[in-house]
N, CA, C and O atoms as a GROMACS GRO file, in nm:
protein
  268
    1UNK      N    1   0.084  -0.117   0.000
    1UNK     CA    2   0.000   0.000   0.000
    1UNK      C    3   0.089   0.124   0.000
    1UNK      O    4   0.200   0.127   0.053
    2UNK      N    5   0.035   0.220  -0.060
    2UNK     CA    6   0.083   0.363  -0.086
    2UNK      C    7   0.080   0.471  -0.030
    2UNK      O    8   0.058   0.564  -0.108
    3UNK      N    9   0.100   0.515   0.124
    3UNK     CA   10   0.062   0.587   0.164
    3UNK      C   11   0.143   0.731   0.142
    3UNK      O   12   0.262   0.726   0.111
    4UNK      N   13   0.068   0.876   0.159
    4UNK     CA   14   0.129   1.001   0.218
    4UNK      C   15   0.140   1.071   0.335
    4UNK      O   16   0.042   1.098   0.404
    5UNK      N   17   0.249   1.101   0.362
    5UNK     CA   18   0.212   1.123   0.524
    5UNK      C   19   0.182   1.266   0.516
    5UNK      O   20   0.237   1.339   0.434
    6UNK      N   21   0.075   1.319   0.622
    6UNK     CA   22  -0.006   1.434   0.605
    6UNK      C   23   0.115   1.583   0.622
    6UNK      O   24   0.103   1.695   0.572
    7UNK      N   25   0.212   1.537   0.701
    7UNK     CA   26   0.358   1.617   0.712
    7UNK      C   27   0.478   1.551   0.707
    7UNK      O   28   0.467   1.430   0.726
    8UNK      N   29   0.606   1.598   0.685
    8UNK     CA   30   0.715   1.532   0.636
    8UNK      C   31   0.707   1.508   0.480
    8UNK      O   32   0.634   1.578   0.410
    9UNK      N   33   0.789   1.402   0.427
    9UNK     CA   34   0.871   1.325   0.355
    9UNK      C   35   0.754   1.251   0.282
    9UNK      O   36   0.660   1.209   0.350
   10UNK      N   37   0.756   1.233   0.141
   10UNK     CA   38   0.678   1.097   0.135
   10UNK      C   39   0.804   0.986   0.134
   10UNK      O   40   0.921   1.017   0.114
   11UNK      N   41   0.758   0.857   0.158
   11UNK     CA   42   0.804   0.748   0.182
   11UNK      C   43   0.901   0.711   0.110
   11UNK      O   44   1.023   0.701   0.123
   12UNK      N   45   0.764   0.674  -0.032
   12UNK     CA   46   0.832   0.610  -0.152
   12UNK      C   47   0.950   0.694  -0.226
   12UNK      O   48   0.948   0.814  -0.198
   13UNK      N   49   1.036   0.659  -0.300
   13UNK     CA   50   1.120   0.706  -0.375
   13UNK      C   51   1.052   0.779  -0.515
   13UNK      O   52   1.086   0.897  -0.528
   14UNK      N   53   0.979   0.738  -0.599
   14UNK     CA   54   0.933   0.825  -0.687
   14UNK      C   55   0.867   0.949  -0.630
   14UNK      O   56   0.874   1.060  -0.684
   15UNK      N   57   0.803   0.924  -0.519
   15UNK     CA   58   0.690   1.026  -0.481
   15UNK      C   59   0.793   1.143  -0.438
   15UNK      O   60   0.768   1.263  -0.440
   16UNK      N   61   0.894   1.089  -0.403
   16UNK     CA   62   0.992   1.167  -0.323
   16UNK      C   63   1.047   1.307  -0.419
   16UNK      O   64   1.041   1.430  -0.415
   17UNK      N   65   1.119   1.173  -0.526
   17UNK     CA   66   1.163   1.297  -0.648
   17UNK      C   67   1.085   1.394  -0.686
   17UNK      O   68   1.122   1.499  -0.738
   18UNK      N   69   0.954   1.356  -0.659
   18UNK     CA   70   0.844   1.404  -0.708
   18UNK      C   71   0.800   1.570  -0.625
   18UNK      O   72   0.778   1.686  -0.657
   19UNK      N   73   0.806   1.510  -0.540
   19UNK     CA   74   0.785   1.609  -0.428
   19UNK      C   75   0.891   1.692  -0.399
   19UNK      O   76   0.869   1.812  -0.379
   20UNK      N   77   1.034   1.638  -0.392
   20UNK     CA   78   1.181   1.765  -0.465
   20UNK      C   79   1.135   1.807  -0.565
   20UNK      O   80   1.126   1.927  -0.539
   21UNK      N   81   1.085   1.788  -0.699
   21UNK     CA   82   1.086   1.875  -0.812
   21UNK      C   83   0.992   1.949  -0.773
   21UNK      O   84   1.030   2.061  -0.809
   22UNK      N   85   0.911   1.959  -0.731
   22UNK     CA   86   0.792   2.049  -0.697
   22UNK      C   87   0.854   2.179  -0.588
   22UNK      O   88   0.857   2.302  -0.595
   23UNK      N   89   0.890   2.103  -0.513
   23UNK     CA   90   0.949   2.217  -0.416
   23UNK      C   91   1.072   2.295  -0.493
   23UNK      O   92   1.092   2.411  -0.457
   24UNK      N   93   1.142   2.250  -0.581
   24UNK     CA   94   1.223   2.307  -0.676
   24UNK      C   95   1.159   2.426  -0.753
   24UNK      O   96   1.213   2.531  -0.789
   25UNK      N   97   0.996   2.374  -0.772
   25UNK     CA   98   0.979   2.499  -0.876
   25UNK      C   99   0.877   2.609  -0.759
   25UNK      O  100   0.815   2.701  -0.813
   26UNK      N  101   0.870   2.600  -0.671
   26UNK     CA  102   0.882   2.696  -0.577
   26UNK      C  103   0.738   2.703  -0.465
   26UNK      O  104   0.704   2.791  -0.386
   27UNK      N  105   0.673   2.567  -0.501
   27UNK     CA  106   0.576   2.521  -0.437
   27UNK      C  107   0.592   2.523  -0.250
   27UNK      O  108   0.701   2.543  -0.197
   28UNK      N  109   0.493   2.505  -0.187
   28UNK     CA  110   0.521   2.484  -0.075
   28UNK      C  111   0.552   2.328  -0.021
   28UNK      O  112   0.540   2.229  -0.094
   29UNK      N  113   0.587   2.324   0.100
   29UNK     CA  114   0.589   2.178   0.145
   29UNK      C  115   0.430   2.105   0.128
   29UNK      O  116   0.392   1.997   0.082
   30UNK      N  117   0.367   2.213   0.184
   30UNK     CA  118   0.195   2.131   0.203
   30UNK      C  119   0.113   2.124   0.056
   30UNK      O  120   0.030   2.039   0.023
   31UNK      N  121   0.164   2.246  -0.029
   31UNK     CA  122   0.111   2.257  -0.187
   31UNK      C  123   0.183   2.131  -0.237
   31UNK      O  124   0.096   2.073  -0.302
   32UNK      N  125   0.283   2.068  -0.241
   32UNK     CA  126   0.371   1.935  -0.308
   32UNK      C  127   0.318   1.828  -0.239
   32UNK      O  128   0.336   1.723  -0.300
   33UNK      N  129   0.269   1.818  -0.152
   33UNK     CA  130   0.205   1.722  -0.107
   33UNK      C  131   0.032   1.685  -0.133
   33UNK      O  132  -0.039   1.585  -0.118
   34UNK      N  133   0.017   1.794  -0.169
   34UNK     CA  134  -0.150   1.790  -0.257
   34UNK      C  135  -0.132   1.731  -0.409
   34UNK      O  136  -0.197   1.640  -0.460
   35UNK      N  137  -0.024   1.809  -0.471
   35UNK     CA  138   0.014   1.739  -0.581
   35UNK      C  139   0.060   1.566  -0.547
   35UNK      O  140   0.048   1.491  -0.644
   36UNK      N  141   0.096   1.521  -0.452
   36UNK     CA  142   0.123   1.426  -0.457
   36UNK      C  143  -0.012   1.283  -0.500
   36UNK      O  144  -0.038   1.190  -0.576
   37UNK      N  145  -0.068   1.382  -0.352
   37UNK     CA  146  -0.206   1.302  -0.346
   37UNK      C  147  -0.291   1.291  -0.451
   37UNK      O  148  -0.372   1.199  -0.463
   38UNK      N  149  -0.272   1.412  -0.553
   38UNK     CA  150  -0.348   1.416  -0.691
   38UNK      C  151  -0.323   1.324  -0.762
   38UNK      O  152  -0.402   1.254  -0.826
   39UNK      N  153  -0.177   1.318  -0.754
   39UNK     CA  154  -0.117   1.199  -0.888
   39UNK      C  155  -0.143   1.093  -0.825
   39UNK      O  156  -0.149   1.020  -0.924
   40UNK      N  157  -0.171   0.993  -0.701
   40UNK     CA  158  -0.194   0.921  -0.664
   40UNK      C  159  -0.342   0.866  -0.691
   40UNK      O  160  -0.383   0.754  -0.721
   41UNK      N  161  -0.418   1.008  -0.664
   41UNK     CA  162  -0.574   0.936  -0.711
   41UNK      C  163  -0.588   0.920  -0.890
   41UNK      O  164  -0.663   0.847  -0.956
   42UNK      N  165  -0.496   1.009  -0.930
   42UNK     CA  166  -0.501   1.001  -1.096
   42UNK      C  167  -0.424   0.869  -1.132
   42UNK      O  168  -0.444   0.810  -1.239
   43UNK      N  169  -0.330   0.823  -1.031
   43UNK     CA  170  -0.296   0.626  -1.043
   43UNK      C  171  -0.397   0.543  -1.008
   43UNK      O  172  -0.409   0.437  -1.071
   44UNK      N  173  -0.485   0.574  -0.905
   44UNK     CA  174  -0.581   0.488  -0.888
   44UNK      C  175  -0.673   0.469  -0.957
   44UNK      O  176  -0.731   0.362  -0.973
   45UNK      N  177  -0.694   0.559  -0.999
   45UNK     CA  178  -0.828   0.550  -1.146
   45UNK      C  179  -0.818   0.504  -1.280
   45UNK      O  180  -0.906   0.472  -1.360
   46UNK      N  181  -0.645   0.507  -1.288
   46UNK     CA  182  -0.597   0.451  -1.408
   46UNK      C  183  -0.599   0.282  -1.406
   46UNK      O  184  -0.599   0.208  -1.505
   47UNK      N  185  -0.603   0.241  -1.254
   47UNK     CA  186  -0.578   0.103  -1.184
   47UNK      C  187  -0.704   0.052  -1.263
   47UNK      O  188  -0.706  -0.032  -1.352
   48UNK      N  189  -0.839   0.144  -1.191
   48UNK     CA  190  -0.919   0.066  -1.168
   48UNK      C  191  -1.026   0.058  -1.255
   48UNK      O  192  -1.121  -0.020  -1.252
   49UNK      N  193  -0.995   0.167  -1.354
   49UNK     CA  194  -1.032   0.207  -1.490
   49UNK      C  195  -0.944   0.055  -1.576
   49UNK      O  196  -1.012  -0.046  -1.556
   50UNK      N  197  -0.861   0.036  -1.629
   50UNK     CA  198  -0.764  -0.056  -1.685
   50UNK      C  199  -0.760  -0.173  -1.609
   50UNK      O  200  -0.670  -0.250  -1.643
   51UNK      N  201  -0.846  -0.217  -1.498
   51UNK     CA  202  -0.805  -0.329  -1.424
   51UNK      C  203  -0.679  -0.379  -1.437
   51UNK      O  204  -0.674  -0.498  -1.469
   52UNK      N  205  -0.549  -0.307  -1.417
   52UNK     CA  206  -0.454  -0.330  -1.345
   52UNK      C  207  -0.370  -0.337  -1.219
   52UNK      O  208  -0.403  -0.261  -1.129
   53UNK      N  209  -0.271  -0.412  -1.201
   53UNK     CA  210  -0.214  -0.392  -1.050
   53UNK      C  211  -0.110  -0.258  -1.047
   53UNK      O  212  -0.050  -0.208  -1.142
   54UNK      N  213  -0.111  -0.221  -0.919
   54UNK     CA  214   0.020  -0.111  -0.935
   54UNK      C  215   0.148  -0.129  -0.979
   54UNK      O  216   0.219  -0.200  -0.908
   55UNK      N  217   0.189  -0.090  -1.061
   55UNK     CA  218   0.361  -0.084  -1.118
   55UNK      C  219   0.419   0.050  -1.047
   55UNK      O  220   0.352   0.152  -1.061
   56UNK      N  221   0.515   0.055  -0.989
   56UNK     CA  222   0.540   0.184  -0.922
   56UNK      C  223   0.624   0.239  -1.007
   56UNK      O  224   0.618   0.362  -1.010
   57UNK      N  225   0.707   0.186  -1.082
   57UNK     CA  226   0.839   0.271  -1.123
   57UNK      C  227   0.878   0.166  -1.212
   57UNK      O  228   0.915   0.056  -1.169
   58UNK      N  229   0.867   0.212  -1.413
   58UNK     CA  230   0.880   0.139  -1.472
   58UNK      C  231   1.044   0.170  -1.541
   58UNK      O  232   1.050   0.287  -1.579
   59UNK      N  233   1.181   0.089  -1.565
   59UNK     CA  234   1.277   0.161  -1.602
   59UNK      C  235   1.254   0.103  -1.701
   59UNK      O  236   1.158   0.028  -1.688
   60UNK      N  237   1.314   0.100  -1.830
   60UNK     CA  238   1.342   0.061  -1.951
   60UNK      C  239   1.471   0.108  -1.984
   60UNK      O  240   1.507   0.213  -2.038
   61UNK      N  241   1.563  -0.030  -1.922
   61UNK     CA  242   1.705  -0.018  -1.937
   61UNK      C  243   1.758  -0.119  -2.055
   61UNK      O  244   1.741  -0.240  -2.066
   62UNK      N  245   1.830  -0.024  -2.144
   62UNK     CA  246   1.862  -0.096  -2.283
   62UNK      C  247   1.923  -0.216  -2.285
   62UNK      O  248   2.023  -0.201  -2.355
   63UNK      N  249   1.919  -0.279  -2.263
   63UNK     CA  250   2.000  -0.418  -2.247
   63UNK      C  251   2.090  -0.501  -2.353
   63UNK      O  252   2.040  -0.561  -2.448
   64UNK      N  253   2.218  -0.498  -2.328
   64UNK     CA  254   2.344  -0.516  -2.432
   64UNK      C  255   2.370  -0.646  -2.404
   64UNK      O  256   2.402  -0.675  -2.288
   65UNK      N  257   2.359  -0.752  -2.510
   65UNK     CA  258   2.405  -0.898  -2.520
   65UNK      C  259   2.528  -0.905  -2.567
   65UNK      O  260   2.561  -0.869  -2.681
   66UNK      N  261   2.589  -0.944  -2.497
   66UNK     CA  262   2.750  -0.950  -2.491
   66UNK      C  263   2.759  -1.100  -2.614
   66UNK      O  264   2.692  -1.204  -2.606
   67UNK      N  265   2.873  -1.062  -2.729
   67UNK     CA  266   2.856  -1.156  -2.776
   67UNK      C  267   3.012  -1.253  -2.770
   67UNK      O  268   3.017  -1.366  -2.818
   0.00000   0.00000   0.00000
């Protein structure tokens, strides 16, 4: 489960970066954390809209076969 905590840090690592870039562009602590919660319900609807499970963090790392 995914939680935000109502003050502080979020947890997860994406949410995190997420919540540095925001405060980067000059947001508050409590305004980056609304954004957080936004993109979170805009994941859940995508979940439950698409009947899928959560993927948190997809990389697509090029992968070199050594020959």
């Amino acid at each position: 489960m995914v939680t935000v905590p109502k003050t502080g840090k979020p947890n997860q690592p994406i949410f995190y970066f997420y919540y540095q870039r925001k405060i980067s562009e000059g947001k508050t602590k409590s305004q980056a954390l609304v954004c957080i919660m936004r993109r979170l319900v805009n994941i859940v609807y995508g979940m439950m809209k698409n009947k899928t499970e959560y993927r948190p963090f997809v990389v697509e790392d090029h992968v070199v076969e050594e020959q």
